[in-house]
DONUKE-244590 format. One record per residue: chain; x negated, y, z of N, C-alpha, C in turn. Coordinates in nm, 4 decimals. Atoms other than C-alpha are relative to their C-alpha. Example, Ala and Ser with C-alpha at 12.3 -4.5 7.8 and 13.67 -1.06 7.14 Angstrom:
# residues 2
<A,<-0.0890,-0.1190,0.0000>,<-1.2300,-0.4500,0.7800>,<-0.0900,0.1200,0.0000>>,
<A,<0.0820,-0.1190,-0.0060>,<-1.3670,-0.1060,0.7140>,<0.0770,0.1090,0.0730>>,
//
This chain:
# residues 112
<A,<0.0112,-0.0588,-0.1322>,<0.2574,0.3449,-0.1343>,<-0.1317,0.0750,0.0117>>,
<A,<0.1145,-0.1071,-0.0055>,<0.0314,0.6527,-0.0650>,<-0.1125,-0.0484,0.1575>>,
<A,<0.0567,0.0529,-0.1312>,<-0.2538,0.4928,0.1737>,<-0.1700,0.0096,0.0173>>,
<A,<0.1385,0.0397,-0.0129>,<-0.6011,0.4733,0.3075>,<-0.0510,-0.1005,0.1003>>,
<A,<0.0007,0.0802,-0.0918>,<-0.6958,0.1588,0.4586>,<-0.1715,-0.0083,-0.0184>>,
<A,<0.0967,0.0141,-0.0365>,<-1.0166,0.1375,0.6016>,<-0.0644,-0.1717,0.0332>>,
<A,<0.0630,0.1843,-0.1135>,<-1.2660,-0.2294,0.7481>,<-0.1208,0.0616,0.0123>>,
<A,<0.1223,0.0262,0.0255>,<-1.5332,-0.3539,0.7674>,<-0.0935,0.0684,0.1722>>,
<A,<0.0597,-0.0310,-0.1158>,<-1.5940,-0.2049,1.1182>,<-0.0438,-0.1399,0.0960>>,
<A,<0.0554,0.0788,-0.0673>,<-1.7320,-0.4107,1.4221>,<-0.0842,0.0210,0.1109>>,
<A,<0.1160,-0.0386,-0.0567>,<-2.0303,-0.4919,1.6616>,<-0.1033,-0.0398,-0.0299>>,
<A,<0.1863,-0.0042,0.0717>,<-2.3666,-0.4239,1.6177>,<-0.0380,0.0204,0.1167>>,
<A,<0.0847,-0.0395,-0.0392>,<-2.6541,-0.4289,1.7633>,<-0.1231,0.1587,-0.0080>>,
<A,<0.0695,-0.1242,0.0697>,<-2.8805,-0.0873,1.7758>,<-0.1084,-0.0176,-0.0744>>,
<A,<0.1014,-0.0036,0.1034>,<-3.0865,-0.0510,1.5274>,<0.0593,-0.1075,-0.1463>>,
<A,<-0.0202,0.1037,0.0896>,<-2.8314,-0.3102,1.3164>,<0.0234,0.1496,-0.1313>>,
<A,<-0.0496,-0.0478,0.1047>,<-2.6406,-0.1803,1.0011>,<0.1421,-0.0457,-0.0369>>,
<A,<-0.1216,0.0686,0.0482>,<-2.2701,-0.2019,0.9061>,<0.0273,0.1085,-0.1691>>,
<A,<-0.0515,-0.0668,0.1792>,<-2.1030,-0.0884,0.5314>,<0.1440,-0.0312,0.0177>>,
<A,<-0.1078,0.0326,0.0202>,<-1.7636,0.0330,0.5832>,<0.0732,0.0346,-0.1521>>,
<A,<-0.0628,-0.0425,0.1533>,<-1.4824,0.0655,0.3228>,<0.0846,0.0749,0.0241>>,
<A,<-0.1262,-0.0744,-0.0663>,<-1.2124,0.2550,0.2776>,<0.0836,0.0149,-0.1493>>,
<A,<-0.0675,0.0378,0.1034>,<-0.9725,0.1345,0.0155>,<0.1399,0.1086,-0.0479>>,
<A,<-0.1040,-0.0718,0.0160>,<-0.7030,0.3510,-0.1446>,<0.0968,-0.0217,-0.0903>>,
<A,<-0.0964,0.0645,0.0530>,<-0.3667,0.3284,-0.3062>,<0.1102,0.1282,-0.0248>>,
<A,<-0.1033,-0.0851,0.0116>,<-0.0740,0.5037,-0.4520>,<-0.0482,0.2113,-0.0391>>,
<A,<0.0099,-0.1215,0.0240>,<-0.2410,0.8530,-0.5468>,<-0.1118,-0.0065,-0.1146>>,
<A,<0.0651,0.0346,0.0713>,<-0.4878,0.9498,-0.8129>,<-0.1356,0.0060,0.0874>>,
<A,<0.1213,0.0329,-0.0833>,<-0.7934,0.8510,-0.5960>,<-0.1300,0.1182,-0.0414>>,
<A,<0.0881,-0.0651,0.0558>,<-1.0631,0.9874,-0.8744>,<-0.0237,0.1857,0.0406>>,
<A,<-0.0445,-0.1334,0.0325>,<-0.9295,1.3262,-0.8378>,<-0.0344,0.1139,0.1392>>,
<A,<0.0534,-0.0506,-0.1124>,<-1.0240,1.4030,-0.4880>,<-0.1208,-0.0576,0.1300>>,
<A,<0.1095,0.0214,-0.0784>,<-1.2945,1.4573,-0.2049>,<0.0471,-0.1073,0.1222>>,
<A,<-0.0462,0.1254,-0.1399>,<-1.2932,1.1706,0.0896>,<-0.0805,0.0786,0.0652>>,
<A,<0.1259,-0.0183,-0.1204>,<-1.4519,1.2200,0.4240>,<0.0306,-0.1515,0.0504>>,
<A,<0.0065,0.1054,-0.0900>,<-1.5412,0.9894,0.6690>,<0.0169,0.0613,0.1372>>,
<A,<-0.0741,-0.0481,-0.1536>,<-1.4158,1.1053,1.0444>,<-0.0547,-0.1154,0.1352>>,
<A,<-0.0404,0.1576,-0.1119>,<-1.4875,0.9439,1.3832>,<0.0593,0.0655,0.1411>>,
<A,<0.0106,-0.0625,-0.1419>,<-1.4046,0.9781,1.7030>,<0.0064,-0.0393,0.1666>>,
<A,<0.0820,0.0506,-0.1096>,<-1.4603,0.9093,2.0377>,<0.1220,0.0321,0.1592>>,
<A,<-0.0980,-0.0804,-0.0703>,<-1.2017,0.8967,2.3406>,<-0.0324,0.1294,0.1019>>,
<A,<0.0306,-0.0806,-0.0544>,<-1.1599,1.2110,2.5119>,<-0.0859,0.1273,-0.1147>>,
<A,<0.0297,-0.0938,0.0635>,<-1.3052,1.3960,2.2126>,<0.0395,0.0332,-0.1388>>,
<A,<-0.0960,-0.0150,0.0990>,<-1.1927,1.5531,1.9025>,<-0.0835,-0.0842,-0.1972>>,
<A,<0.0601,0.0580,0.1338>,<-1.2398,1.3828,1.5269>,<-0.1411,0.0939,-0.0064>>,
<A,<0.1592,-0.0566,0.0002>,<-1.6179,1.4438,1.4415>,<0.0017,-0.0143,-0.1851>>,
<A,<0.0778,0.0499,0.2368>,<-1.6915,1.4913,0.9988>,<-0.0969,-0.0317,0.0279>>,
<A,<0.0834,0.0507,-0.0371>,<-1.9288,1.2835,0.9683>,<-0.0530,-0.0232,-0.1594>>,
<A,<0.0754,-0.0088,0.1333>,<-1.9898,1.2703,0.5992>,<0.1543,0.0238,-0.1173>>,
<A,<-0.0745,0.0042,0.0876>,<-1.8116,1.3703,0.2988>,<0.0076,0.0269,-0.1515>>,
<A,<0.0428,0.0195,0.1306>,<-1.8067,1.3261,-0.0898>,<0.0753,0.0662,-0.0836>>,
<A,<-0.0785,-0.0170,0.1289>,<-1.6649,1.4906,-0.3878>,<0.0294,-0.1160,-0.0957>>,
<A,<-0.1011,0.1147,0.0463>,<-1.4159,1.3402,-0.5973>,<-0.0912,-0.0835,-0.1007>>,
<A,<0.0805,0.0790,0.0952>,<-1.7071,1.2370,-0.8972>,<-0.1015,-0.0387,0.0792>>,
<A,<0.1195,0.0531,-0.0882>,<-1.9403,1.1716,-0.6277>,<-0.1113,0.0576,-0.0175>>,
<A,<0.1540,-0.1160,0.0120>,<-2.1950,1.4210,-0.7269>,<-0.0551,0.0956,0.0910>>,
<A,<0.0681,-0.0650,-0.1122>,<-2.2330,1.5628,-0.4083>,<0.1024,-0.0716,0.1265>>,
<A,<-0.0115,0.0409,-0.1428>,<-2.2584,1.4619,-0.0641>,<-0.0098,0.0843,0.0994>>,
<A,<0.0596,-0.1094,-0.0797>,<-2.2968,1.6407,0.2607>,<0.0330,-0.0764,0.1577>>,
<A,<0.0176,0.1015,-0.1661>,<-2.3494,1.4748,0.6696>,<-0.0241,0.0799,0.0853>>,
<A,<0.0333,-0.0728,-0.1191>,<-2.3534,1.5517,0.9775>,<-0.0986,0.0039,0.0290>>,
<A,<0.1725,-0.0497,-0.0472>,<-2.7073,1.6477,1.1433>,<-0.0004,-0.1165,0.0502>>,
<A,<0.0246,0.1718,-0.0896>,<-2.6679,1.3096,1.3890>,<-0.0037,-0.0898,-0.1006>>,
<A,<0.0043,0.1085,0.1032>,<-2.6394,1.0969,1.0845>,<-0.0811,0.0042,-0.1127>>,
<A,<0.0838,-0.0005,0.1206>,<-2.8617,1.2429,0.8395>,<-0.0772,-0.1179,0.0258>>,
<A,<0.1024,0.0710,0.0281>,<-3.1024,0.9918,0.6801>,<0.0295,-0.1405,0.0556>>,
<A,<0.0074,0.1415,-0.0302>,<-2.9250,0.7041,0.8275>,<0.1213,-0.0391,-0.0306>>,
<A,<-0.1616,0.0405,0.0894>,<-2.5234,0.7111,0.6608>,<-0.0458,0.0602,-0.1528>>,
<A,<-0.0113,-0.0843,0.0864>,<-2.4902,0.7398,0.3468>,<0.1409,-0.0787,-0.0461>>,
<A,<-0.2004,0.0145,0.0658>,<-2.1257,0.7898,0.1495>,<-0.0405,-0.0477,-0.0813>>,
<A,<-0.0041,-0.0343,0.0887>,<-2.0661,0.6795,-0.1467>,<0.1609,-0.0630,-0.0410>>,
<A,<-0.1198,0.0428,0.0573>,<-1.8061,0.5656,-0.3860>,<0.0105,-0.0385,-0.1574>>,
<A,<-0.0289,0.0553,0.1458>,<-1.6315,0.3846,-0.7011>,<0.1084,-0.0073,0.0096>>,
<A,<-0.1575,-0.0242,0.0232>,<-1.3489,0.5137,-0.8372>,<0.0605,-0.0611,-0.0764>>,
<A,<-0.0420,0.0874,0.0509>,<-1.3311,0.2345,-1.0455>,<0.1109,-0.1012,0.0847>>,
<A,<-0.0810,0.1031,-0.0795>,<-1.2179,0.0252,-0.7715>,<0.0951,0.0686,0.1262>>,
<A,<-0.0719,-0.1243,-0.0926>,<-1.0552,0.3732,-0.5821>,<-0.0185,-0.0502,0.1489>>,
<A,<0.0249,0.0454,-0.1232>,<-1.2683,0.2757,-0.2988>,<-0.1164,0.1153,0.0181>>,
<A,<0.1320,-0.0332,-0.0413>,<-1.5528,0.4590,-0.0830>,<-0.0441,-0.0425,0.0999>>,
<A,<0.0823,0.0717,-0.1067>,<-1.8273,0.3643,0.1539>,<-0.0861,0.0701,0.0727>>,
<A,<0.0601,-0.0351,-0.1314>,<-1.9796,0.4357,0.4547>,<-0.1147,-0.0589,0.0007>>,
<A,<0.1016,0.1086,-0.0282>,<-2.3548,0.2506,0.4454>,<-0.0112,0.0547,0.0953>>,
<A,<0.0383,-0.1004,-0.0898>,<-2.4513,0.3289,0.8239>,<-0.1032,-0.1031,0.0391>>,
<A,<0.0938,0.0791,-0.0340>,<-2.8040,0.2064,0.9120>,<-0.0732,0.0344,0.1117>>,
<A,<0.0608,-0.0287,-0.1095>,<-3.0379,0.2246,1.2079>,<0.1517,0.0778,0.0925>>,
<A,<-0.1091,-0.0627,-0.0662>,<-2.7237,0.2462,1.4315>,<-0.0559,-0.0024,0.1328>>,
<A,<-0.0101,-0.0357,-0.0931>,<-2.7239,0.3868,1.7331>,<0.1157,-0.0151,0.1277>>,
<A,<-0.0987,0.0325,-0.0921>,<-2.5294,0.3410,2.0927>,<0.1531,0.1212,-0.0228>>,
<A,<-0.0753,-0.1164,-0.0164>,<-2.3857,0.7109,2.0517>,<0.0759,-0.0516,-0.1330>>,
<A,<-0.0931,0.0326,0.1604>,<-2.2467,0.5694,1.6765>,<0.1057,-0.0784,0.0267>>,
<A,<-0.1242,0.0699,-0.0009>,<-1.9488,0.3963,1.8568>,<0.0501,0.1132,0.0056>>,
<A,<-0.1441,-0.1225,0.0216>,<-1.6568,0.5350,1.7664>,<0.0838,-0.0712,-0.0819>>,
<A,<-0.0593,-0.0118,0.0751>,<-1.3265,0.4667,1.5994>,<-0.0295,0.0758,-0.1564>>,
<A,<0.0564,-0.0537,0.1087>,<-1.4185,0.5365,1.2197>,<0.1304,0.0272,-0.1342>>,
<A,<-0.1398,-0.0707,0.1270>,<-1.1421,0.7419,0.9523>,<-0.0186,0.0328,-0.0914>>,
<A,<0.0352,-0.0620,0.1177>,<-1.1267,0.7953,0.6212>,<0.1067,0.0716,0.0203>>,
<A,<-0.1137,-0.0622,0.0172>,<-0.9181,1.0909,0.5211>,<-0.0353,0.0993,-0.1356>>,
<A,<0.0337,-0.1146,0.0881>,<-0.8600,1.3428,0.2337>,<0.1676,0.0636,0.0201>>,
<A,<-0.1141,-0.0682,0.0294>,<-0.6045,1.6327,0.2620>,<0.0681,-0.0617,0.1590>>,
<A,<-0.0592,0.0975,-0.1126>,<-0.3581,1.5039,0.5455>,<0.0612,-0.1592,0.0236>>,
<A,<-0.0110,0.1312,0.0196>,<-0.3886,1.1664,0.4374>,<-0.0915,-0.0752,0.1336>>,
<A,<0.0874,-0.0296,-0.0856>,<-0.5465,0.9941,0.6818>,<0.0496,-0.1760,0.0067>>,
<A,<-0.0125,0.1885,-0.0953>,<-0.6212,0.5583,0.7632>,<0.0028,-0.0038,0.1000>>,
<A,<0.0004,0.0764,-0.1556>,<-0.5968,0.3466,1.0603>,<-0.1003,0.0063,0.0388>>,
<A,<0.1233,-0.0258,-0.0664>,<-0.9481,0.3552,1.1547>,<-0.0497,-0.1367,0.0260>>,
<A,<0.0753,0.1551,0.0070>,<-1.1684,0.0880,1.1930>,<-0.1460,0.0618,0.1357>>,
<A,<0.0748,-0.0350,-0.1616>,<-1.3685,0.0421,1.5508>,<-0.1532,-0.0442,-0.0563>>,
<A,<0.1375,-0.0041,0.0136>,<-1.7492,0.0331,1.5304>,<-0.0428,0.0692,0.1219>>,
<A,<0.0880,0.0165,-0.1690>,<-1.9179,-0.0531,1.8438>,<-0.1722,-0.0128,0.0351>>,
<A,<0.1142,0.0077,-0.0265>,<-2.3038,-0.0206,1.9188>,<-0.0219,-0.0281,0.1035>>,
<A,<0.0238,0.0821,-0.1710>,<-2.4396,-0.2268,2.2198>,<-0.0474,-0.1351,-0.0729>>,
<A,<0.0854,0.1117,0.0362>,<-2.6965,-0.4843,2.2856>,<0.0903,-0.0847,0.1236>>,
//
């Protein structure tokens, strides 16, 4: 089955840190770029970071520089979200997608 299942979301505190995942299945994983997506009700999906398929390049949104970083192992046809010094504005429903593939999303909530 062709899938992207996402976790690892939650609540945090600001200034905490969460590390999501985003597990994949049924395609050749290695072979293509992921993003990470969020979004927020009332507004439209936000890119928020996204990786080539060997992982040799990255690229983020301006709100997240210096405090997400992607990465990935295509050993285990997984990638990751580290997101640190989080912020209130960093809730959001969180998506992996490549192509019109696209997971369930995983909630990530900021609030003290």
């Amino acid at each position: 089955q062709v899938q992207l299942v996402e976790s690892g979301g939650g609540l945090v505190q600001p200034g905490g840190s969460l590390r999501l995942s985003c597990a994949a299945s049924g395609f050749t994983f290695s072979s293509y770029r992921i993003n990470w997506r969020r979004q927020t009700p009332g507004k439209e999906r936000e890119l928020v970071a996204t990786i080539t398929s060997t992982g040799g390049s990255t690229n983020y949104a301006d709100s997240v520089k210096g405090r997400f970083t992607i990465s990935r192992d295509n050993a285990k046809n997984t990638v990751y979200l580290q997101m640190n010094s989080l912020k209130p504005e960093d809730t959001a429903v969180y998506y992996c997608n490549t192509g019109s593939l696209w997971g369930q999303g995983t909630q990530v909530t900021v609030s003290s």
